[in-house]
NUTITI-656112 format. One record per residue: residue number from 1; x, y, z of N, C-alpha, C in turn; residue in three letters. Coordinates in steps of 0.2 Angstrom, whole numbers. Layout:
<pts>
nr:NUM; nxx:X; nyy:Y; nzz:Z; caxx:X; cayy:Y; cazz:Z; cxx:X; cyy:Y; czz:Z; rest:ALA
...
</pts>
This chain:
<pts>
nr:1; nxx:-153; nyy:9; nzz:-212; caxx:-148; cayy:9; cazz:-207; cxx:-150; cyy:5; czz:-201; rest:UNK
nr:2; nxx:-145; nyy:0; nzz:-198; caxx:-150; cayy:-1; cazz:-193; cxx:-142; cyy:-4; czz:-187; rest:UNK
nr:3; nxx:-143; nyy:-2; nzz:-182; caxx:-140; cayy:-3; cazz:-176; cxx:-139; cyy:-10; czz:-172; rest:UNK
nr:4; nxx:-135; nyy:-12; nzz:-167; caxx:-134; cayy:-19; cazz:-165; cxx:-137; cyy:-15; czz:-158; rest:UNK
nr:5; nxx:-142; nyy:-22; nzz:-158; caxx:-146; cayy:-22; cazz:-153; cxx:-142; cyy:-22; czz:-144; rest:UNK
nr:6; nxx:-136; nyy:-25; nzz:-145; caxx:-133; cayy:-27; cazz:-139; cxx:-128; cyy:-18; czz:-138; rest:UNK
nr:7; nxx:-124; nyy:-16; nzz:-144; caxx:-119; cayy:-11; cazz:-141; cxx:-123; cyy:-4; czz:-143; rest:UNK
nr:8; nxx:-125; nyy:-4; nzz:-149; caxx:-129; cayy:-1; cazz:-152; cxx:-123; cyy:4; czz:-156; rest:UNK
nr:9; nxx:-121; nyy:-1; nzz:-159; caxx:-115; cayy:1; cazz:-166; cxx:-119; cyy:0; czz:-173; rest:UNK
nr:10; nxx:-117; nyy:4; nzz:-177; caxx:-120; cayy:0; cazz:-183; cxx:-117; cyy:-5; czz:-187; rest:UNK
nr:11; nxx:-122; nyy:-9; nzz:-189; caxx:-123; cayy:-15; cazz:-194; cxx:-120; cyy:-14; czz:-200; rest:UNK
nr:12; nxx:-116; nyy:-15; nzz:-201; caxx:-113; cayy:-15; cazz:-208; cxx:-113; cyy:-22; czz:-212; rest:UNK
nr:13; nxx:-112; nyy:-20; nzz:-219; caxx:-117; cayy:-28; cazz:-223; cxx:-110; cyy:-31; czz:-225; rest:UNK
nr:14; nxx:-111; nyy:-37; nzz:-226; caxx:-106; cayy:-45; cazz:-227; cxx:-109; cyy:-49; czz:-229; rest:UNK
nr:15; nxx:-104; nyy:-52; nzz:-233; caxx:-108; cayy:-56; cazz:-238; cxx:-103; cyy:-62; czz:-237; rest:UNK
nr:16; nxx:-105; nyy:-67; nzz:-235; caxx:-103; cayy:-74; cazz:-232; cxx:-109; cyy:-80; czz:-236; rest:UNK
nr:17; nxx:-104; nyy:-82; nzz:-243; caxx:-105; cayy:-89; cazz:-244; cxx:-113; cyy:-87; czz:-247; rest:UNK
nr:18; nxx:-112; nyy:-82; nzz:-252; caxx:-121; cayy:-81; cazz:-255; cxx:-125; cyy:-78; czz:-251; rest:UNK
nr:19; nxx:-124; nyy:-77; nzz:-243; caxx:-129; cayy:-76; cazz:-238; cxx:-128; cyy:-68; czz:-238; rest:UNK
nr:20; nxx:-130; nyy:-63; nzz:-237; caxx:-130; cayy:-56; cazz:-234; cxx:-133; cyy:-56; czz:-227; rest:UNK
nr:21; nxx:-127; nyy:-54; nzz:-223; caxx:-127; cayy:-54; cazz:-216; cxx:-126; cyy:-44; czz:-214; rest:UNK
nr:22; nxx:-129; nyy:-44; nzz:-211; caxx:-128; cayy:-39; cazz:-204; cxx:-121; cyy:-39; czz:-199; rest:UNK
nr:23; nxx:-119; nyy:-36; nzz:-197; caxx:-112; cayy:-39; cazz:-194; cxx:-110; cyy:-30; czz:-189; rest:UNK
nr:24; nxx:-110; nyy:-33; nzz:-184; caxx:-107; cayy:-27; cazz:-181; cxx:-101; cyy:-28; czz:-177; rest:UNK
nr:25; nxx:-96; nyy:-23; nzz:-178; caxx:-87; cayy:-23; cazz:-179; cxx:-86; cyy:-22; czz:-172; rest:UNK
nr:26; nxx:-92; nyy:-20; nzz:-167; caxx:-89; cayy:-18; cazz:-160; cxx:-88; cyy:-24; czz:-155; rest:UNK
nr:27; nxx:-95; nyy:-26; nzz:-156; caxx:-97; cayy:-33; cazz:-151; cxx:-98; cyy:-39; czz:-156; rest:UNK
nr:28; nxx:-97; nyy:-38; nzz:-160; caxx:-97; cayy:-46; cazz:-168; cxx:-104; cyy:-49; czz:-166; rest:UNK
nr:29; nxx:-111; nyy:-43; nzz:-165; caxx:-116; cayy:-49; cazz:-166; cxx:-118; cyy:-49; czz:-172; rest:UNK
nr:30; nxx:-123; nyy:-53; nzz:-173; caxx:-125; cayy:-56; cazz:-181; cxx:-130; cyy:-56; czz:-184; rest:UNK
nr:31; nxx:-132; nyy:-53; nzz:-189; caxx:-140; cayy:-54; cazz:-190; cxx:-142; cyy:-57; czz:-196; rest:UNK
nr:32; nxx:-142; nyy:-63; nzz:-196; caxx:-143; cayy:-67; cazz:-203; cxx:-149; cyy:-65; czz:-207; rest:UNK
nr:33; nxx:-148; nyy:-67; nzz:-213; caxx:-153; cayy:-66; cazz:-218; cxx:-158; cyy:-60; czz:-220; rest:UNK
nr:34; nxx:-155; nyy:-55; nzz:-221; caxx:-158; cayy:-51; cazz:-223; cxx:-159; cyy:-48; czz:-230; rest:UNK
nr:35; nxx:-164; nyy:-47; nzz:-234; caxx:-166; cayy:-45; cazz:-239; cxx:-161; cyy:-38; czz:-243; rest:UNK
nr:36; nxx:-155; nyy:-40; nzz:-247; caxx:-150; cayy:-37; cazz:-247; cxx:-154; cyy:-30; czz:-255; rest:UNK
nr:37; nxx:-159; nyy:-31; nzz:-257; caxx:-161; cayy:-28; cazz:-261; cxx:-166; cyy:-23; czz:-259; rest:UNK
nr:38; nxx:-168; nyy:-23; nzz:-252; caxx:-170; cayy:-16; cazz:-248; cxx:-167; cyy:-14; czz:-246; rest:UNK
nr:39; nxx:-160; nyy:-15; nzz:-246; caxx:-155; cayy:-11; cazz:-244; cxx:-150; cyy:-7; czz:-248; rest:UNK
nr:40; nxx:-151; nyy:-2; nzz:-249; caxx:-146; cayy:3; cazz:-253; cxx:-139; cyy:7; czz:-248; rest:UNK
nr:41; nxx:-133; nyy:8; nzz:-253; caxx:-129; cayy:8; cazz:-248; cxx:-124; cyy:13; czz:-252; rest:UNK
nr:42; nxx:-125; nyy:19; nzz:-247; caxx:-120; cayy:24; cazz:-251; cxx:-114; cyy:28; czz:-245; rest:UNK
nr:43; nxx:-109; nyy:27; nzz:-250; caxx:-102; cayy:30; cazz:-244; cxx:-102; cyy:36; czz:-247; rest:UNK
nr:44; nxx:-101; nyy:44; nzz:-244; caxx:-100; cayy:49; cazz:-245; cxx:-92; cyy:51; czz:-243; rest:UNK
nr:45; nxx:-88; nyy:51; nzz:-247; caxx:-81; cayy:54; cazz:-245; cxx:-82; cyy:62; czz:-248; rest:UNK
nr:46; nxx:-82; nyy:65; nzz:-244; caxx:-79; cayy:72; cazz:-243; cxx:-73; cyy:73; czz:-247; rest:UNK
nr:47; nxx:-70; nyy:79; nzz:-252; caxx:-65; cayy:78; cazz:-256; cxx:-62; cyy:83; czz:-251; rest:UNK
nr:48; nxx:-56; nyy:81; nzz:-252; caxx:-51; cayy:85; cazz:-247; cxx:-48; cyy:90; czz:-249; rest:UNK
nr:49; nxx:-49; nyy:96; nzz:-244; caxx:-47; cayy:103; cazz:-244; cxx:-40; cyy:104; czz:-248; rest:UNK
nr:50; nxx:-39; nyy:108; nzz:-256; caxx:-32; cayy:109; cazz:-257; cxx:-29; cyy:114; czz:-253; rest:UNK
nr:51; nxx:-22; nyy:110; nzz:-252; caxx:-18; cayy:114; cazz:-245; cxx:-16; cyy:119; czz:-252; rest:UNK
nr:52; nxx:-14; nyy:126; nzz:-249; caxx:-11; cayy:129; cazz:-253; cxx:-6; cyy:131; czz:-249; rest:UNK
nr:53; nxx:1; nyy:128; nzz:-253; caxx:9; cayy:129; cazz:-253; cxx:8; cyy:137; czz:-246; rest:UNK
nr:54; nxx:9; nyy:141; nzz:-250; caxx:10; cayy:148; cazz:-250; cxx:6; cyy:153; czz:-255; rest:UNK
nr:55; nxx:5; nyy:160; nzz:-252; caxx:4; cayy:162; cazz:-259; cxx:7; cyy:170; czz:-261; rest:UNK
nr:56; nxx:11; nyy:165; nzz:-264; caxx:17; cayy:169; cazz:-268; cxx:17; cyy:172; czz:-274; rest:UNK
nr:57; nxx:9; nyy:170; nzz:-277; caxx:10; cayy:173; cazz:-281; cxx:11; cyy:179; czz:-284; rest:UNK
nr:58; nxx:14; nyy:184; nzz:-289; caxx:17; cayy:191; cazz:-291; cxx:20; cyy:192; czz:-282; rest:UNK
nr:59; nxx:22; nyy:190; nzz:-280; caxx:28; cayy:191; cazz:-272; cxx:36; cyy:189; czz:-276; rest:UNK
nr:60; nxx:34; nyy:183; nzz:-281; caxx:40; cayy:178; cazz:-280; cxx:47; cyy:181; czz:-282; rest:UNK
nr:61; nxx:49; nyy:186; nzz:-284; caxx:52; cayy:192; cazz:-286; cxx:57; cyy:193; czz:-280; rest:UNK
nr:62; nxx:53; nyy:193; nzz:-274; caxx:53; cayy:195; cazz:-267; cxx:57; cyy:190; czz:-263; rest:UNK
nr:63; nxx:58; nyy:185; nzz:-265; caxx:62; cayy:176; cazz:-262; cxx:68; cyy:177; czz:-262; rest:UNK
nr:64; nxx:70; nyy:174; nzz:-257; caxx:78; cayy:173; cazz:-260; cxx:80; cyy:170; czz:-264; rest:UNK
nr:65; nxx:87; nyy:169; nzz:-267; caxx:86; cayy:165; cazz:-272; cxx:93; cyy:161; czz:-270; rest:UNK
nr:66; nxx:93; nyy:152; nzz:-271; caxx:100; cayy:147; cazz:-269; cxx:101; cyy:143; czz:-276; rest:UNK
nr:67; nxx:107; nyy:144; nzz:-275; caxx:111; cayy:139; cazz:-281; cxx:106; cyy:131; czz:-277; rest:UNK
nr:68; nxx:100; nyy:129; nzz:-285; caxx:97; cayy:122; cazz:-283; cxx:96; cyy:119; czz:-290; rest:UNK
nr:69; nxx:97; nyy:113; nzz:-292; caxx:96; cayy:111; cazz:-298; cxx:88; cyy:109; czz:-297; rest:UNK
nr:70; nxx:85; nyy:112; nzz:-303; caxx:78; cayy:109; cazz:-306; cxx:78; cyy:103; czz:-309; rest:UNK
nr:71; nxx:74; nyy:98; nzz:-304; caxx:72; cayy:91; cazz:-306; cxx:69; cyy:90; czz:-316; rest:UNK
nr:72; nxx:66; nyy:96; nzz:-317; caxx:62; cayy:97; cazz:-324; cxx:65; cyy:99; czz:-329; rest:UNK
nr:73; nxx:69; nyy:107; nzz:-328; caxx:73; cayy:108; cazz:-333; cxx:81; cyy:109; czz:-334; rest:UNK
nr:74; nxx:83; nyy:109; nzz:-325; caxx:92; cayy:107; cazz:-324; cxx:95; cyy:112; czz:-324; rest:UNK
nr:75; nxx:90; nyy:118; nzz:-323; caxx:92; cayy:125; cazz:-321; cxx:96; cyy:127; czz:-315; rest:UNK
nr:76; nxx:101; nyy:131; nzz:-314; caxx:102; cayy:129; cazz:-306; cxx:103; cyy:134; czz:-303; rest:UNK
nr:77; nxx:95; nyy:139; nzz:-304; caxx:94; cayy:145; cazz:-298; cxx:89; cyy:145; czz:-296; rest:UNK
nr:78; nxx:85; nyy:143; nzz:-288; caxx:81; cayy:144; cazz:-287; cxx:78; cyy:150; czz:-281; rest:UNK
nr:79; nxx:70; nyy:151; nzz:-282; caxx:70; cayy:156; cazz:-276; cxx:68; cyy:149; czz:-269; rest:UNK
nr:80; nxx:69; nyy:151; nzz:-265; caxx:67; cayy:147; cazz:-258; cxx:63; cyy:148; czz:-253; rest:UNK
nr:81; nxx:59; nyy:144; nzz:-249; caxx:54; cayy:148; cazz:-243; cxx:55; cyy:141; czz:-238; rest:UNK
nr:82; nxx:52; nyy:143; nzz:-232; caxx:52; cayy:137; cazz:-227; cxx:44; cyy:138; czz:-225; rest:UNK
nr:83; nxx:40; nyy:132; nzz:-222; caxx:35; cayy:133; cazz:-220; cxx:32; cyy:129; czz:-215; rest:UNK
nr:84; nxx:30; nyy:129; nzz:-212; caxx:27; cayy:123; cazz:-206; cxx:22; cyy:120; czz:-208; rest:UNK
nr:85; nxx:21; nyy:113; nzz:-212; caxx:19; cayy:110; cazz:-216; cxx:15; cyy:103; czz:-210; rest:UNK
nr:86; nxx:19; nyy:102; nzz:-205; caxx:18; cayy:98; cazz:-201; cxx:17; cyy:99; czz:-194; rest:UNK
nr:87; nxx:17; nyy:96; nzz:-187; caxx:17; cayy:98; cazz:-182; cxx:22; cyy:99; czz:-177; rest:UNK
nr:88; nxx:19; nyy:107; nzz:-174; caxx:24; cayy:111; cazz:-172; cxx:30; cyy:107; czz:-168; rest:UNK
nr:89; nxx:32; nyy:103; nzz:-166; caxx:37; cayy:97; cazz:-165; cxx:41; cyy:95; czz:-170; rest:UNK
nr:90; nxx:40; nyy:97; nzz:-177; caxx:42; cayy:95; cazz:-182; cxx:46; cyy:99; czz:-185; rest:UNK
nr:91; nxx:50; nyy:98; nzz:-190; caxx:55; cayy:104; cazz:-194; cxx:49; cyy:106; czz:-199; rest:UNK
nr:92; nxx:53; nyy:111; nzz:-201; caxx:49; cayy:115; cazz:-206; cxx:51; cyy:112; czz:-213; rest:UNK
nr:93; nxx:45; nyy:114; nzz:-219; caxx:46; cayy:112; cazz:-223; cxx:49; cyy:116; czz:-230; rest:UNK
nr:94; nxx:56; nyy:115; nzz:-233; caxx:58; cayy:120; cazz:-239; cxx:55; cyy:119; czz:-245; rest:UNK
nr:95; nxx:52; nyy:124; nzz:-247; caxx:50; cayy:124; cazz:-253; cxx:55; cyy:129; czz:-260; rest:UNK
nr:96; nxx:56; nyy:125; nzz:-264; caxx:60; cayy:128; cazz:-271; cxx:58; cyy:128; czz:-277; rest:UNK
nr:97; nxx:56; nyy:137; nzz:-278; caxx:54; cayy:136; cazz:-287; cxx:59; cyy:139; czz:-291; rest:UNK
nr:98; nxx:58; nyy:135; nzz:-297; caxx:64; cayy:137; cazz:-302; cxx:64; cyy:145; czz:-305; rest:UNK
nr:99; nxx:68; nyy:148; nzz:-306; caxx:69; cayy:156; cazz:-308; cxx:67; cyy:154; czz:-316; rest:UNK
nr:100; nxx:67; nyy:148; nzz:-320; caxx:67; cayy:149; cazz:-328; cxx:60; cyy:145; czz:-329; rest:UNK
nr:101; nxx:60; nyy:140; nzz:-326; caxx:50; cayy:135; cazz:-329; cxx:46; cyy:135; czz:-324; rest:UNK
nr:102; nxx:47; nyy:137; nzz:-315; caxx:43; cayy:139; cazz:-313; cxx:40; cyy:132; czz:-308; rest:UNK
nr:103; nxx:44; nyy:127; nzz:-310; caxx:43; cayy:123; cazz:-308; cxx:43; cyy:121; czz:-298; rest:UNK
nr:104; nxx:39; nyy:119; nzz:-293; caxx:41; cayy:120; cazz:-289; cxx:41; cyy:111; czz:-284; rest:UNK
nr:105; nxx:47; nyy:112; nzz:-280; caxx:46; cayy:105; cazz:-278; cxx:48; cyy:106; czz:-270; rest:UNK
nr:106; nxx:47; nyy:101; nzz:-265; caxx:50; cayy:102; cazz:-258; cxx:55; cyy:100; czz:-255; rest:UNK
nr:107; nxx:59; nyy:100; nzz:-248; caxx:62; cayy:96; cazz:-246; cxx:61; cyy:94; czz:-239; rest:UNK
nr:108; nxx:60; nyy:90; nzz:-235; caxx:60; cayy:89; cazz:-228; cxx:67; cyy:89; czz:-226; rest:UNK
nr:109; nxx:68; nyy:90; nzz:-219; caxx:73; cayy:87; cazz:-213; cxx:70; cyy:82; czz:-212; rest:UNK
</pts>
């Protein structure tokens, strides 16, 4: 890893025309020619935390239930819930499962 000498952001690698360059995004200084095979380059992405809906399960008995057609099987009873999915400024979010396959889908405002 190696930092720009001027802002002191990091050099991220570019490859212009055969050449591997250095290149920093903040102030565009430049550092030509560097030996692109001591150089190893790994990105770590974090796997994103599953949101859990609700947790309904063995409750779901408990829900209301609205005349709603199921997108999967064409059933047209389901139970309903609302939830705040977004920020507090925002509407809530409707969630719908089917009373016969279980299937669950949502709706916005």
């Amino acid at each position: 890893m190696e930092f720009c000498p001027k802002c002191g952001s990091l050099l991220l690698p570019q490859e212009n025309e055969g050449k591997f360059s250095l290149i920093c995004r903040k102030c565009g200084f430049i550092k030509d020619s560097f030996d692109h095979n001591s150089y190893r380059f790994n990105e770590a992405v974090k796997p994103r935390n599953a949101i859990v809906v609700a947790d309904i399960e063995g409750k779901i008995d408990l829900l209301p239930k609205i005349n709603a057609a199921c997108k999967k099987c064409g059933n047209f009873e389901a139970y309903w819930w609302m939830q705040q999915t977004r920020a507090a400024d925002e509407p809530e979010t409707r969630f719908y499962r089917c009373t016969k396959c279980g299937f669950t889908w949502r709706e916005f405002s």
